[in-house]
N, C-alpha and C positions, 0 to 999 in steps of 0.2 A: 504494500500500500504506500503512494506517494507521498512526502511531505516536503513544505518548504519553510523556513525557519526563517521565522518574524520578529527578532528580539525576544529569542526563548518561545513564542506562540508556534505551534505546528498548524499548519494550514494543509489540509487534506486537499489533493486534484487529481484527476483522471483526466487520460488522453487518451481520445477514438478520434479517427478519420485521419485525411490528408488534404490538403491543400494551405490554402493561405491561413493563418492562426486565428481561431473566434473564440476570444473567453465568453464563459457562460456564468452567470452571477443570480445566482435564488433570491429568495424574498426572504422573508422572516416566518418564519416556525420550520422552514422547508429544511431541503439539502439537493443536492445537484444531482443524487435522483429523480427528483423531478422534471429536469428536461427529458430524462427517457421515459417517464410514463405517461407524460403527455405529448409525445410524438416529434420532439424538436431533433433530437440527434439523428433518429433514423433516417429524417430527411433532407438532414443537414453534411451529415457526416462523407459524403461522397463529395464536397464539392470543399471541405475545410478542415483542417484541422482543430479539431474543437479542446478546449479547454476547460474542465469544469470542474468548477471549487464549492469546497462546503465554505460557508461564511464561519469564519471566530464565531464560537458560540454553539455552534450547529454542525448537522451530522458527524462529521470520524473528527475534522477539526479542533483545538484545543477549547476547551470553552472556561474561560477563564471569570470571577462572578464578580469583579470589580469595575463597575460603570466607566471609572476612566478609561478600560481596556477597549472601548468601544466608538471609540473618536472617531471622525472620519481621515483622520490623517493616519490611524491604524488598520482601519479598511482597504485603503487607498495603497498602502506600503504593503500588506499582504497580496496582494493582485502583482504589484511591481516583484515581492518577495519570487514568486511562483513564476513568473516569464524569468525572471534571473535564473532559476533551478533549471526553465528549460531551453535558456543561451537563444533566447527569443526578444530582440531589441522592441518591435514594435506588435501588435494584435489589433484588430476589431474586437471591441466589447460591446455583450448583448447584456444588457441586466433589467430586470423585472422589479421593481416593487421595491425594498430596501434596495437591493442590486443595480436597480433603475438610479438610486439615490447615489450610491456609491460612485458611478461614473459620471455624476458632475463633480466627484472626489478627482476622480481622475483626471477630470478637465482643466482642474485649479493645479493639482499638487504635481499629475506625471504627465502635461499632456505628450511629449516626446513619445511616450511608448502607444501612443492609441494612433490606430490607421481610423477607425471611425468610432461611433458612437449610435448604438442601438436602445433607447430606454424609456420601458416601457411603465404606465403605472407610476411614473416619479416625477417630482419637481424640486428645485432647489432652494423654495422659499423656506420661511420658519413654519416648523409643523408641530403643533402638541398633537402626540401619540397616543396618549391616554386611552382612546377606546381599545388599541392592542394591549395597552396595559390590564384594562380592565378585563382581558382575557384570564389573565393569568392573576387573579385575586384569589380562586376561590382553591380544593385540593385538587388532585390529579383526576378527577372524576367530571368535576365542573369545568375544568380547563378544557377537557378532551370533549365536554357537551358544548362549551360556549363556542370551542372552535370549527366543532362540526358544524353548529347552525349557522355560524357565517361563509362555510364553505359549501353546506348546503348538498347538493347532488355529485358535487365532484370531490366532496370527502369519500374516495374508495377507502377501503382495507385495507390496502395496503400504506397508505397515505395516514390512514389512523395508527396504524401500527407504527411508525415511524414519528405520529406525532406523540405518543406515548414514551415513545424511547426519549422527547427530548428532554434535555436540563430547565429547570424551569425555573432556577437560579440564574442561569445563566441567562435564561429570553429575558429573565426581569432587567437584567445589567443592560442588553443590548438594545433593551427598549428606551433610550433615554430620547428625552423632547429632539427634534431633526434642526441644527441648526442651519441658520441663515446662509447660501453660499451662490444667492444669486448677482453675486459679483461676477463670477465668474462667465455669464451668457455672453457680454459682449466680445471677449475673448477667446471664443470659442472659433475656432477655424478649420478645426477636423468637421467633416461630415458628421449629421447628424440627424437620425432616424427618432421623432417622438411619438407616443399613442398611447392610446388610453381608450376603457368600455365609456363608453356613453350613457352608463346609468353608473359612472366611478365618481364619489367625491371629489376628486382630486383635479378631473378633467380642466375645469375652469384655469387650476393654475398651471397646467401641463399647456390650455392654449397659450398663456399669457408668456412662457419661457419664446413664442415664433415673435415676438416682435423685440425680442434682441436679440437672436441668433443671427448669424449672418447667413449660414449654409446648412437653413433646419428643412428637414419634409415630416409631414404631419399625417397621420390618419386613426382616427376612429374610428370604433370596433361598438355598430347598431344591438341595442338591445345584451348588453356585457357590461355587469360591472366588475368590483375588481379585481372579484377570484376567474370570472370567467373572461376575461381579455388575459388571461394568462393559459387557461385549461384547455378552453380557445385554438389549439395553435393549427387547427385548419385555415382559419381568420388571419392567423396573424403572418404566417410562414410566403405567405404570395408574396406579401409586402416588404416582408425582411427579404427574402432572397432578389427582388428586384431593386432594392436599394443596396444590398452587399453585393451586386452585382455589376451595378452601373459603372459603367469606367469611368477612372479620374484623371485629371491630366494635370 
C-alpha cells in the first residue's frame, strides 16, 4: 500500500491507468474508493493516469485528531507530498466537495504543479460547516443514520460500510469552518472546469467564482444536489472528459 510522507502524516494513493497524470481528491466522510464505485476510473483510466488519494483524516491515510492538522496549507502540501513520491512535476486535479475546496489550495499555494483544475461542488468563499458538523454530534449509530439521510439512495452498502469504519474524531478535526481564499480567483490562469447540482447550496457561490476567473467553463448538473452531482458521474464525465480534453496552446 502507497504512502507519501507529509511532515510525519502518511497520505495513502493508488495509481490505475496511463496517460497524462489526473489527481482525484474525495469529499468529506469519503475515500478515493469512491471514484470506482461510482464509475469515474473505469472511464477515465484508458485515457490518464489517475491518481487517487484518501484525504488526512480518511480512509488508509493518517488521520490525525488535532484541528490545526487540517489547514489548507496541509491539504495542499499532501497533494504536492504525493506527485513528489511519484517524480511527477505537474497533474490535472479533479476534486469534488472538500477536494473541490482543496484545489483553490492549490491555486494559491502550488499552482506550478497543476496542468488544470476540475472542481466540483466547491467555492473559495468563507463557509460555516456546521451542518456536517452537526452530522457527527450524536454516537456511531446516529452518525451513520444522519448520514445516510443526507445521502439518501446513493448511501449503498458498501458506502455504509466504509462510512462506519470512519474516525469520527478525526471528521470532527477536519471539519473546521472553510476559510476565506477567494483571493486567489483573479490569479488563477491554469484552466479551469467548475459545476455544481442545481438543487446544491452552494451553487450561487460556485457561479459567482466565473466572474473573476479569467479561463473558467461552467456547467450545471439539472435536478442534483450535492451528493448527486457527484454519484452522478454519467452527468458529469461528458463534461470532464471534453474539457481534459481540449487542447491548449
Amino acid at each position: 500500500m502507497p504512502f507519501a510522507d507529509n511532515q510525519g502524516i502518511r497520505i495513502h494513493y493508488e495509481v490505475e491507468g496511463a496517460g497524462p497524470p489526473l489527481v482525484m481528491q474525495h469529499g468529506s466522510f469519503g475515500s478515493l474508493i469512491d471514484w470506482r464505485d461510482n464509475g469515474y476510473t473505469t472511464a477515465l483510466k484508458n485515457d490518464y493516469r489517475l491518481i487517487l488519494i484518501d484525504l488526512r483524516g480518511h480512509g488508509a491515510s493518517d488521520k490525525p485528531h488535532d484541528p490545526a492538522a487540517y489547514d489548507i496549507t496541509s491539504f495542499t502540501a499532501d497533494i504536492v507530498a504525493v506527485l513528489d513520491a511519484l517524480n511527477i512535476s505537474r497533474a490535472h486535479y479533479l476534486g469534488y466537495s472538500l477536494g473541490g475546496w482543496i484545489g483553490f489550495g492549490l491555486a494559491k499555494f502550488a499552482p506550478d504543479r497543476v496542468l488544470s483544475l476540475s472542481l466540483g461542488g466547491a467555492h473559495p468563499f468563507f463557509e460555516n460547516v456546521q451542518p456536517l458538523r452537526d452530522l457527527l454530534s450524536g454516537d456511531t449509530e446516529s452518525y451513520i443514520e444522519a448520514v445516510s439521510a443526507a445521502f439518501g439512495s446513493h448511501m449503498t452498502p458498501a458506502l455504509r460500510t466504509r462510512m462506519l469504519a470512519n474516525d469520527t474524531r478525526a471528521l470532527h478535526a477536519v471539519l473546521g469552518d472553510r476559510p476565506e481564499l477567494a483571493e486567489v480567483l483573479p490569479a488563477m490562469r491554469m484552466p479551469v472546469l467548475l459545476y455544481a447540482g442545481e438543487a446544491d447550496p452552494r451553487l450561487p457561490k460556485v457561479r459567482e467564482c466565473l466572474d473573476h476567473i479569467a479561463n473558467a467553463t461552467f456547467f450545471s448538473l439539472p435536478e442534483c444536489g450535492h451528493i448527486a452531482a457527484f454519484s452522478r458521474s454519467e452527468l458529469v464525465l461528458p463534461h470532464l472528459k471534453n474539457f481534459l480534453g481540449t487542447p491548449r496552446t
